[in-house]
ROVO-827564 format. One record per residue (C-alpha): residue number from 1; x, y, z. Coordinates in Angstrom, 1 decimal, always signed. Each point is the difference from the previous one (the first is absolute). Layout:
// residues N
SITE   n   east  north     up
SITE NUM      X      Y      Z
...
// end
This chain:
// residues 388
SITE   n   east  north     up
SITE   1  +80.2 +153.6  -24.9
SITE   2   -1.5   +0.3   +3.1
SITE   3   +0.6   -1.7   +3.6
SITE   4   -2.6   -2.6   -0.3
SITE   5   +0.6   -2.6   -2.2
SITE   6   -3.1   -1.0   -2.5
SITE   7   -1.8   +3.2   +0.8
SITE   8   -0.7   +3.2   -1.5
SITE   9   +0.3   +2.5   +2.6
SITE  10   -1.6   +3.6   -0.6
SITE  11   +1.0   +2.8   +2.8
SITE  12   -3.1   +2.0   -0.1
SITE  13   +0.5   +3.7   +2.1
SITE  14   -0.9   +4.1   +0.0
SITE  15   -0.4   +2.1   +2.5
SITE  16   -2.9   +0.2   +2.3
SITE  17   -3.6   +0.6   -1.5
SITE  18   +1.1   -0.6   -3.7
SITE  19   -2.0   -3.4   +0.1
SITE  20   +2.4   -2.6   +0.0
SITE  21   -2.3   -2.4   +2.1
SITE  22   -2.9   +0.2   -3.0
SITE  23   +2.5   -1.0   -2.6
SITE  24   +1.4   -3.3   +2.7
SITE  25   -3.9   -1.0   -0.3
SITE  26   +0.0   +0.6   -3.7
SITE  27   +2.8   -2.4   -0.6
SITE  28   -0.8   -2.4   +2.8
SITE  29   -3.4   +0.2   -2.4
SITE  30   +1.9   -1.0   -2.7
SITE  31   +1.6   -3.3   +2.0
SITE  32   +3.4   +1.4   +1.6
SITE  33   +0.5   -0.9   +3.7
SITE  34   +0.2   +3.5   +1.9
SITE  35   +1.7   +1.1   +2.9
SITE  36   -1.1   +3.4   +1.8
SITE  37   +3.8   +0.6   +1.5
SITE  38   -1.3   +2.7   +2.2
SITE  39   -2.9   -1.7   +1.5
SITE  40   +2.7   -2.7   +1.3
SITE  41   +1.4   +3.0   +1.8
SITE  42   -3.0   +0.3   +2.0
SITE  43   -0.4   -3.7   +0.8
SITE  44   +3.8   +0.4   +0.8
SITE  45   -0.9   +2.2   +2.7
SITE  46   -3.0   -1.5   +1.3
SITE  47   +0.3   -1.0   +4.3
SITE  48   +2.1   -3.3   -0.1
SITE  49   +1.5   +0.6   -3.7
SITE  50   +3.5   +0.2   -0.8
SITE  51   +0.1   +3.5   -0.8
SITE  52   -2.3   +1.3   +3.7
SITE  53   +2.5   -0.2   +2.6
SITE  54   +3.3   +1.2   -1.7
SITE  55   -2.6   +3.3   -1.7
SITE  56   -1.3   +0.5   +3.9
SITE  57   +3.4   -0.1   +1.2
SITE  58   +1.5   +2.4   -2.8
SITE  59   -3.4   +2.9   +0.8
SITE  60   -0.9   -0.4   +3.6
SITE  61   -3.2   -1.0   +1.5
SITE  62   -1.8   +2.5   -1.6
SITE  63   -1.2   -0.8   -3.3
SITE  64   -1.7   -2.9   +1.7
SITE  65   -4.0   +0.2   +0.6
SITE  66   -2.0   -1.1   +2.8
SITE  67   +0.3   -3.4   -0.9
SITE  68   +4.1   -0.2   -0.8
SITE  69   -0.1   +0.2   -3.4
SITE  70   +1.6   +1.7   -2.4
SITE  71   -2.1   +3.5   -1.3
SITE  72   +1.4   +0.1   -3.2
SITE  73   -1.5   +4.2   +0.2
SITE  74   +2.6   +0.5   +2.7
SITE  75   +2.9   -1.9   -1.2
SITE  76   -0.8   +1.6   -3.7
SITE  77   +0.1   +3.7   +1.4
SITE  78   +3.7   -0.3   +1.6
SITE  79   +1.1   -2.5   -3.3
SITE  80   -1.3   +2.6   -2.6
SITE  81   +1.1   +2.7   +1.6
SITE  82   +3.8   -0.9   +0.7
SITE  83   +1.7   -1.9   -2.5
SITE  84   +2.5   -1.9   +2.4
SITE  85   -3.1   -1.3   +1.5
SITE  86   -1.2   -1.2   -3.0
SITE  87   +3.9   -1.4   -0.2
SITE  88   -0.3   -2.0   +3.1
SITE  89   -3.8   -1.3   -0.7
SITE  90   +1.2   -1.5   -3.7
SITE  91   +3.1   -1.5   +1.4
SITE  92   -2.2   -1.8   +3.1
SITE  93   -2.8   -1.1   -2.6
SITE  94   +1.5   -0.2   -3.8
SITE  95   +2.1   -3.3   +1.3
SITE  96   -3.1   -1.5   +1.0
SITE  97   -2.0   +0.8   -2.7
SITE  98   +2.6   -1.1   -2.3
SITE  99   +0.6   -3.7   +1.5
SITE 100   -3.8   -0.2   +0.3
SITE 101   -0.7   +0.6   -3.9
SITE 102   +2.8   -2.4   -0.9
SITE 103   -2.2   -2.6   +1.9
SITE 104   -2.7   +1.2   -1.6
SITE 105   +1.7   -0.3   -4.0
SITE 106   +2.0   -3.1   +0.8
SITE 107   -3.4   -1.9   +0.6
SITE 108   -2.6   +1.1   -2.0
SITE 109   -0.3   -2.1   -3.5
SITE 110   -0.8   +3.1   -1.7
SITE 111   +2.6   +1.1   -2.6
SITE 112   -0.9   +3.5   -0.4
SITE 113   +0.2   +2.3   +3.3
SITE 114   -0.6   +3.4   +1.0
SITE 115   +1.4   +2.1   +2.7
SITE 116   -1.4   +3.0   +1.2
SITE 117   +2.4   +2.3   +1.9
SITE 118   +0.0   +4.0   +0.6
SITE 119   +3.6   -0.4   +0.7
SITE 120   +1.0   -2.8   -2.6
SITE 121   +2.9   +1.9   -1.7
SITE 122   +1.2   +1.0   +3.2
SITE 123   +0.0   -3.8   +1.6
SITE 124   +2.2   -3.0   -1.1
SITE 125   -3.1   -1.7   -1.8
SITE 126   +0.5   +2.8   -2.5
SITE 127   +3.3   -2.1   -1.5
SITE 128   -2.3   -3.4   +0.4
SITE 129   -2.7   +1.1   -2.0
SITE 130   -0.3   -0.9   -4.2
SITE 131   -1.7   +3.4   -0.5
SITE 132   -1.5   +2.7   +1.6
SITE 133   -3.0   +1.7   -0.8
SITE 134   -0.7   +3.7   +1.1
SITE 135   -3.7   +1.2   +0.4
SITE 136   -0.1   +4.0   -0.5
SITE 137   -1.9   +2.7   +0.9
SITE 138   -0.2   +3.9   +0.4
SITE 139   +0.2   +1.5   +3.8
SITE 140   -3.4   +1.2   -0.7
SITE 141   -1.6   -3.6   -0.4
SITE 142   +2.8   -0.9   +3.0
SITE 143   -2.1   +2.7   +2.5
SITE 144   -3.2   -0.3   -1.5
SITE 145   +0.5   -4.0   +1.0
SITE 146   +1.6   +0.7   +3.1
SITE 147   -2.6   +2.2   +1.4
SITE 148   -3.2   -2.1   -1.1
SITE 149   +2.1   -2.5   +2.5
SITE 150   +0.0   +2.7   +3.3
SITE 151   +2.7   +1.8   -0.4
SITE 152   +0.3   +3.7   -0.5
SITE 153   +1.2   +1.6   -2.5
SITE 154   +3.0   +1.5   +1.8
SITE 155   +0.8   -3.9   +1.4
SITE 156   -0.6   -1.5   -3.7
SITE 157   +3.0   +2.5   -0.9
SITE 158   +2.0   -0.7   +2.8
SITE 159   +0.2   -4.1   -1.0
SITE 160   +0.2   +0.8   -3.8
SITE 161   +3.1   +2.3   +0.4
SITE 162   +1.4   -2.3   +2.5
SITE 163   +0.8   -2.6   -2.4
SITE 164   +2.7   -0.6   -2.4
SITE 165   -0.6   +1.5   -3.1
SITE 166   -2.4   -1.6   -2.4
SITE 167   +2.1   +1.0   -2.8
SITE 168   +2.7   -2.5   +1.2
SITE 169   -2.1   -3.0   +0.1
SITE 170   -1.4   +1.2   -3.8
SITE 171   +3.6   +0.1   -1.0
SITE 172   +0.3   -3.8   +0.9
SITE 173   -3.0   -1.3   -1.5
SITE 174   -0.7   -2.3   -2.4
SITE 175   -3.5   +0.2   -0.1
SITE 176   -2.0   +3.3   +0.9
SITE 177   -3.8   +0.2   +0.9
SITE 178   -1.8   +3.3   -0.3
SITE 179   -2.6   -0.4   +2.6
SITE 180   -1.5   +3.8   -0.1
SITE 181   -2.9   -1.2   -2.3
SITE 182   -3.0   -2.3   +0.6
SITE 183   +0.4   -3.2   +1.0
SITE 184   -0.7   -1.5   -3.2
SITE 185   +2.8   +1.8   -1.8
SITE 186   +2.6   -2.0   +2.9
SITE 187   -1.3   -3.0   -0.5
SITE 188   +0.6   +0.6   -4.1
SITE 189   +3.5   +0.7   +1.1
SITE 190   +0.5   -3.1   +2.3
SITE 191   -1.0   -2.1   -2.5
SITE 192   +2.1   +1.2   -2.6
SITE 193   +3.0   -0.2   +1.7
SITE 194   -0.8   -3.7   +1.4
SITE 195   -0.7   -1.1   -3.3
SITE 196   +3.6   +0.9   -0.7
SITE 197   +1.7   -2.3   +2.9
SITE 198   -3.1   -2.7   -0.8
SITE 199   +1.4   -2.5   -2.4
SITE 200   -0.9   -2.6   +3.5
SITE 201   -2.4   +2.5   +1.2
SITE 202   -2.8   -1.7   -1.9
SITE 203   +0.7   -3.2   +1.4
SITE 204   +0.7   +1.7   +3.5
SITE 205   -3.5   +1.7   -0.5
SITE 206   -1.2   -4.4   -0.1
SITE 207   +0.1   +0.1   +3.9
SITE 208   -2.8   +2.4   -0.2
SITE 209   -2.3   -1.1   -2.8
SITE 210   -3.9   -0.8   +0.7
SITE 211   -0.6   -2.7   +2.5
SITE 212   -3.5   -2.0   -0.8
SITE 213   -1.5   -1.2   +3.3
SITE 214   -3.4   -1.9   -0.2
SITE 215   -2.2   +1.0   +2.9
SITE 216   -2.8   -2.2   +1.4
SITE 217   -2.8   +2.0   +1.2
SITE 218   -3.8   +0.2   -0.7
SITE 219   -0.3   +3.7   -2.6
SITE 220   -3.0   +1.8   -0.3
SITE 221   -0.3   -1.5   -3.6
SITE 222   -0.6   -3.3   +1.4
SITE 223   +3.5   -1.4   -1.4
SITE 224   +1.7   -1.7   +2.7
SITE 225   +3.6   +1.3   -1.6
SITE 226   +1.8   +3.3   +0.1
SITE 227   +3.1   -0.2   -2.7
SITE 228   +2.5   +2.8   +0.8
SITE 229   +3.1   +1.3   -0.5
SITE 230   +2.2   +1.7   +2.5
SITE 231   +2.0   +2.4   -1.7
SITE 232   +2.3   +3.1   +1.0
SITE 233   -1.5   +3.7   -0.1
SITE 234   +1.9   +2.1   -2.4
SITE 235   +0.0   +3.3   -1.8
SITE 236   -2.1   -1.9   -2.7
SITE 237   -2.9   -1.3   +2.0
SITE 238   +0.2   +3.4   +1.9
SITE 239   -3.5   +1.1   -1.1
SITE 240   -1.4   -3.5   +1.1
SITE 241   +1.2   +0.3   +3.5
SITE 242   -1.4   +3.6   +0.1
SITE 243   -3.5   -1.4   -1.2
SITE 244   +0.0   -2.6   +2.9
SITE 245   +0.7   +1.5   +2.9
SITE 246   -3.2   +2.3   -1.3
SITE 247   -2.2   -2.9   -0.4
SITE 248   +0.8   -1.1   +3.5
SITE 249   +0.6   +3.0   +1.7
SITE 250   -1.4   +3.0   -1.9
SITE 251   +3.0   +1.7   -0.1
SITE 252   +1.0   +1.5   -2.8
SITE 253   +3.7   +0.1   -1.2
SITE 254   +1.7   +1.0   -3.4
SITE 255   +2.5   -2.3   -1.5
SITE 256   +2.4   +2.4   +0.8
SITE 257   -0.4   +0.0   +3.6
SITE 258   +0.3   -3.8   -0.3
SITE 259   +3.1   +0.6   -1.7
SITE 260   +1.2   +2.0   +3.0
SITE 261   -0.8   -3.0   +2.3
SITE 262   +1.9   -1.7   -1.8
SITE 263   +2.8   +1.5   +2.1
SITE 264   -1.2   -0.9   +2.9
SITE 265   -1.5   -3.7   -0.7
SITE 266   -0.3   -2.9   -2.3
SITE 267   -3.5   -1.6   -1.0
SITE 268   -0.8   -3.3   -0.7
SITE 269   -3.6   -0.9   -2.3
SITE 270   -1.9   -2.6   +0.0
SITE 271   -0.8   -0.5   -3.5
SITE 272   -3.5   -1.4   -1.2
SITE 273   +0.7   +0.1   -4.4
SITE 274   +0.8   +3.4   -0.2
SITE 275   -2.6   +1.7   +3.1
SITE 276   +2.3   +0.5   +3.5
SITE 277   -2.6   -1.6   +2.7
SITE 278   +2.7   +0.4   +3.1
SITE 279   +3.1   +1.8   +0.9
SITE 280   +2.8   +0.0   +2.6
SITE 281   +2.3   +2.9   +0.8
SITE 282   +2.8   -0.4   +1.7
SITE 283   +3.8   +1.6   +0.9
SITE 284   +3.0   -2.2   +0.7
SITE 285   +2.7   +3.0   +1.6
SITE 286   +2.1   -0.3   +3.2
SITE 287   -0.3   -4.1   -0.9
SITE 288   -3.4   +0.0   +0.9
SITE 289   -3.1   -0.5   -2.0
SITE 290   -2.8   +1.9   +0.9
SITE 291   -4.0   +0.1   -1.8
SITE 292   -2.0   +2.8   +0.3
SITE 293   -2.5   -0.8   -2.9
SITE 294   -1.8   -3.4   -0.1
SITE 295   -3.5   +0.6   -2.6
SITE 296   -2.1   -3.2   -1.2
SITE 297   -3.2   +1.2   -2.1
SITE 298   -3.0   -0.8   +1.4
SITE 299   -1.5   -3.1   -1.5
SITE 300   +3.2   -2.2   -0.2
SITE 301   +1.7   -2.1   +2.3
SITE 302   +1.6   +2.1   +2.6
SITE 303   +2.2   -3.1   +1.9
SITE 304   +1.6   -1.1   -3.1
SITE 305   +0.7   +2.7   -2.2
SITE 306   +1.8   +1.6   +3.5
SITE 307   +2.3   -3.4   +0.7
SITE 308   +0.7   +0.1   -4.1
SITE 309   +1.2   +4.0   +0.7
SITE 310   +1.5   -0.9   +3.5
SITE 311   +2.4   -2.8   -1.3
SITE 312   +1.1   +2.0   -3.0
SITE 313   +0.9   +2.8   +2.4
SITE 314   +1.8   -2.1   +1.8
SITE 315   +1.8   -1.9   -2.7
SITE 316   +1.1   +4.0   -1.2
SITE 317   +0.9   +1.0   +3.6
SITE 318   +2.3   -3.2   +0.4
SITE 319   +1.5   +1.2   -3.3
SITE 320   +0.4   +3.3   +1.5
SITE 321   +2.0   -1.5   +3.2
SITE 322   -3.0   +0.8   +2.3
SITE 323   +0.0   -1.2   +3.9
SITE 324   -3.6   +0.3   +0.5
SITE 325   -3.4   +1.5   -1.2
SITE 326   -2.6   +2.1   +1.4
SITE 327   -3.6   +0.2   -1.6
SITE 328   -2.0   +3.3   +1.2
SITE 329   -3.5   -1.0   +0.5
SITE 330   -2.9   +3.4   -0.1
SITE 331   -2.8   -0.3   +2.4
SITE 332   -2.8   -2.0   -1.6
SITE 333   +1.9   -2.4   -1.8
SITE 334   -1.9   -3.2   -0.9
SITE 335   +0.8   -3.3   +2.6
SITE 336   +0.7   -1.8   -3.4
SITE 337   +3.0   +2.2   -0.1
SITE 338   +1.3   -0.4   +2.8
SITE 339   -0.4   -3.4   +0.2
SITE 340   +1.8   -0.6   -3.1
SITE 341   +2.9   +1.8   +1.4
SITE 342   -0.3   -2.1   +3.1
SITE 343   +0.5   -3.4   -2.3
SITE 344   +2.9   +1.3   -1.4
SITE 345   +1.6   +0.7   +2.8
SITE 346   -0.2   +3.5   +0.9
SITE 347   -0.9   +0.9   +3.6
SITE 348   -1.9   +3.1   +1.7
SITE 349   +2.6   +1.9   +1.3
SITE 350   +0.3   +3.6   +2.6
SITE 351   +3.1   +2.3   -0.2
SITE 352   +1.0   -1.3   +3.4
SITE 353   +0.1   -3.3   -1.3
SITE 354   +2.0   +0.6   -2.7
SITE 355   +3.5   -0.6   +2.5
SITE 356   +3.0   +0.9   -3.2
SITE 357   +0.4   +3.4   +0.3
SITE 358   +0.5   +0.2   -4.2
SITE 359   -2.9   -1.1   -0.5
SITE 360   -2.5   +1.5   +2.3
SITE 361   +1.3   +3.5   -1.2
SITE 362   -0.8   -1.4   -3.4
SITE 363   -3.4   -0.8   +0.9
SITE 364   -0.6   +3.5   +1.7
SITE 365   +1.1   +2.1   -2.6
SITE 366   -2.0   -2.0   -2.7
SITE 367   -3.4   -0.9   +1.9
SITE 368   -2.5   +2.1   -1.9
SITE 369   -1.1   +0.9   +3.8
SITE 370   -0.9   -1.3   +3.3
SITE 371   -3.4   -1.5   -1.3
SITE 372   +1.7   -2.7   -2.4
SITE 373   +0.7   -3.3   +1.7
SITE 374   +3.2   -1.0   -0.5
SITE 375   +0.9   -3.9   -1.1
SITE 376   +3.3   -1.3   -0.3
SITE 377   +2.0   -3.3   -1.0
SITE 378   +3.7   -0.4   -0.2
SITE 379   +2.0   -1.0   -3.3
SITE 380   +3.4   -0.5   +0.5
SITE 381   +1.3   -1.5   +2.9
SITE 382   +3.1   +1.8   -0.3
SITE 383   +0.3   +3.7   -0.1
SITE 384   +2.3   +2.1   -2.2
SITE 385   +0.8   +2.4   +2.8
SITE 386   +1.0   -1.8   +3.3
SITE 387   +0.1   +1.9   +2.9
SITE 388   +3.6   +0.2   +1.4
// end
C-alpha cells in the first residue's frame, strides 16, 4: 500500500527519449490525475521559485541569461557532465518537488494518480508509490528521438550514457511498456495494463464522460438550436480529429501523427450526434494550462460552442491543479472569438505583463510565435509553488 491513503498511485519513469510523457497522456486519457515530476523541476527553478536562489547560489552567476533566469542549456551541460553536480542540483530540487506533489495528491479527489519521474527509483517517492510502470525502448529509438529534438548525435549519447542504467529500473517494474512501435501499439499496451488496476477505473473514467451542452445560436439550417456534446479526444476518435483540423485548416494529418500529439496535448470535441463541429487543444504542464488549437466549423455558432470547450478546459485544468490558463490566438481570428474569451474571463495579455516569472517562461516556450495574441485568466488563487 502506497503513501496516499484511498489512491492508487502508479510511479511511471525510463530514461530520457523512451516516451514516458506519451504514455502520462495516454493514461491521463484514460481518467488518472498526472503529474509531470520533472516539469515541477523547471517551475522549481523559475526567478522567485523555491528552487532559483539556492540552484544560482550552488553554480555561480553564469548559467543565468540576460534576463536572470535560469538557462536550463547551461546548467544541463555542467549537471550532465559531472555527476556530483547532478548530486547537488537533485538534493536542492527533489525536496521541493517532493512536498509540492504531496500537495498536489493530498487534494485532488481523483483516486487513481500517476507520477512521472526520470529519477523515480532513485527518489523517496519511489517507496510511496502503489506501482511503477517502466516505458522501454532501444538506444536507437533514444537518439533517433533525441536528435529530431536538436541535439546531436554525439550530445544524445552523452545524456543516454549519463543515466542510471535502464536495466535497473526494468528490474523493478511492475508494468513494462514497449514504446519502440507505433503509437497505436502503446496505447494497446496502456490499456491493457489499466484494465488490470480498473476495477474503479470505470467509474473513475465518470469524471470524463460526454458533457451535453445546448447552444443558442441562429445555424445555417435555420434551427435556432445546436445540441452538442463535449467530449475528451482519445486514441478512438483519433481519425475524427485528424479529419477536422482538415476541414478547417487544410492540413492534412494521419491518425498516427495525432496519436503522437497525444504526447504533447489533450483535445476536447464538441460533439454534434456523431460529426465533431469544434475542437479545443490544450496542455496543462508546469501547473499551467495553455491552448494552442481553438477550430469551430464554419456555419455553426462560434461564441458558444468556444465557452462550452473553454469551461470544460477549465473544469479539467482545475482537476489537474492548474494556477492559470493561456489561450494562443493566430492572426485573423474571428472578433466572435475573442469576445467569447473576453466574457469568460480571459484577458489580452503581453509577456511583459505577465509579472510571475513561472508563468511567463511558460507562456514563451509554448506561444506558437510572436504573431499569436496571448490571453490569460487566473484559476487558483493559491499557487502550489510559493516563492521563498
Amino acid at each position: 500500500m502506497g503513501r496516499w491513503k484511498d489512491k492508487y498511485v502508479i510511479g511511471l519513469t525510463g530514461n530520457i527519449a523512451m516516451g514516458k510523457s506519451l504514455v502520462r497522456r495516454m493514461l491521463e486519457h484514460l481518467g488518472a490525475y498526472t503529474i509531470d515530476a520533472d516539469t515541477l523541476v523547471h517551475q522549481a527553478m523559475a526567478p522567485g521559485a523555491p528552487a532559483y536562489k539556492p540552484v544560482v547560489l550552488t553554480f555561480g552567476t553564469w548559467i543565468l541569461d540576460d534576463e536572470k533566469r535560469i538557462d536550463r542549456a547551461r546548467l544541463g551541460a555542467i549537471a550532465f557532465a559531472h555527476p556530483e553536480a547532478m548530486r547537488r542540483l537533485e538534493a536542492i530540487t527533489h525536496p521541493i518537488v517532493e512536498r509540492a506533489i504531496d500537495t498536489l495528491i493530498a487534494r485532488n479527489p481523483r483516486r487513481f494518480v500517476v507520477i512521472e519521474a526520470i529519477k523515480l527509483l532513485e527518489s523517496p517517492i519511489a517507496n510511496w508509490v502503489d506501482a511503477v510502470w517502466v516505458v522501454n525502448a532501444s538506444e536507437d529509438t533514444q537518439v533517433a528521438r533525441l536528435v529530431k529534438r536538436g541535439l546531436s548525435r554525439q550530445e544524445a549519447l552523452k545524456r543516454i550514457h549519463a543515466q542510471n542504467p535502464q536495466a535497473d529500473k526494468l528490474a523493478r517494474a511492475h508494468v513494462v511498456i514497449d514504446n519502440n512501435g507505433t503509437p497505436e501499439q502503446t496505447w494497446m499496451q496502456v490499456r491493457s495494463a489499466w484494465s488490470q488496476i480498473a476495477g474503479a477505473a470505470r467509474a473513475e473514467a465518470q469524471q470524463t464522460a460526454p458533457q451535453r451542452v445546448e447552444i443558442g445560436g441562429a445555424r445555417a439550417d435555420g434551427g435556432v438550436t445546436v445540441s452538442v456534446n463535449i467530449v475528451r479526444g482519445t486514441p478512438h476518435n483519433a481519425a475524427q480529429i485528424a479529419d477536422l483540423i482538415y476541414r478547417h485548416t487544410g492540413k492534412r494529418l494521419t491518425r498516427d501523427e495525432v496519436l503522437i500529439s497525444f504526447g504533447q496535448k489533450s483535445y476536447l470535441l464538441a460533439m454534434e450526434g456523431d460529426t465533431p463541429i469544434a475542437l479545443i487543444g490544450f496542455l496543462v504542464e508546469n501547473l499551467v494550462t495553455r491552448v494552442d488549437e481553438l477550430l469551430v466549423l464554419d456555419g455553426k455558432p462560434v461564441a458558444p460552442i468556444i465557452t462550452a470547450l473553454i469551461e470544460a478546459v477549465e473544469r479539467a485544468s482545475r482537476e489537474l491543479e492548474s494556477e492559470v490558463g493561456y489561450v494562443f490566438l493566430p492572426p485573423g481570428t474571428s472578433a466572435a472569438t475573442v469576445q467569447a474569451l473576453r466574457a469568460q474571463g480571459y484577458e489580452a495579455q503581453t509577456l511583459d505583463t505577465i509579472t510571475i516569472p513561472a508563468w511567463r517562461e511558460a507562456v514563451r516556450e509554448a506561444r506558437p510565435d510572436s504573431s499569436y495574441a496571448i490571453f490569460g485568466k487566473r484559476l487558483r488563487a493559491k499557487r502550489v509553488l510559493k516563492p521563498l
